[in-house]
C-alpha positions in Angstrom: 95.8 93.1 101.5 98.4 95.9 101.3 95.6 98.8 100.5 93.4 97.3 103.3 96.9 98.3 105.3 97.6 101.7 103.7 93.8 102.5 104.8 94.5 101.1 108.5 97.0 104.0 108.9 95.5 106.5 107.0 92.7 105.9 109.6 95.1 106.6 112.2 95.6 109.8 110.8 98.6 108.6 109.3 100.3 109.4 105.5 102.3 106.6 104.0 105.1 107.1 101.3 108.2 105.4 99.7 111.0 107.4 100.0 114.9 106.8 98.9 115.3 105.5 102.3 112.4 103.4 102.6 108.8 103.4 104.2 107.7 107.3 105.5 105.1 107.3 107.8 104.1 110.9 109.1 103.6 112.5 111.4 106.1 111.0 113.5 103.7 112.1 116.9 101.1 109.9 116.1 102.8 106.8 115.8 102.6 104.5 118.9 104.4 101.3 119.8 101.6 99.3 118.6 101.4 101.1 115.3 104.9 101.1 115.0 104.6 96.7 115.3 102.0 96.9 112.7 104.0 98.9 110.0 107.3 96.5 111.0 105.3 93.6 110.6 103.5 94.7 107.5 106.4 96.5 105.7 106.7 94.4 102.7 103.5 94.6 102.0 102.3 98.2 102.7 105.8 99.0 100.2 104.6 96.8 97.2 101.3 98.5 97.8 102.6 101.8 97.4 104.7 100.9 94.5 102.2 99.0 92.7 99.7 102.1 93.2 102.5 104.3 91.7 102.8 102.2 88.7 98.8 102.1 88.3 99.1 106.0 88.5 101.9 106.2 85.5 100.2 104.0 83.5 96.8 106.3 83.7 98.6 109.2 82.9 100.4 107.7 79.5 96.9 107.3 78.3 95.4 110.2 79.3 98.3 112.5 77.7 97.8 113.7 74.4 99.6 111.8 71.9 
């Protein structure tokens, strides 16, 4: 469900990102109160999305270095 999330904002014309602090949703302008429900009400998951994708990514890139 998370990526079905991630693309929900993106189609806002949203980015989504962890950061040390948490969830970063840019740029700040196009955020409305509604959208700003959704991403409180969906942070968990939109988080373990974007952590899960990151470990997909690392995991690509040990098998595509040379060994």
């Amino acid at each position: 469900m998370g990526a079905r999330l991630i693309h929900h904002l993106s189609e806002c014309g949203l980015t989504v990102r962890t950061g040390s602090n948490g969830l970063i949703v840019e740029p700040r302008n196009l955020i409305t109160d509604p959208l700003r429900q959704f991403i409180r009400e969906h942070k968990a998951e939109i988080v373990a999305e974007l952590l899960a994708a990151d470990n997909v990514e690392d995991v690509v890139e040990q098998h595509l270095e040379p060994v």
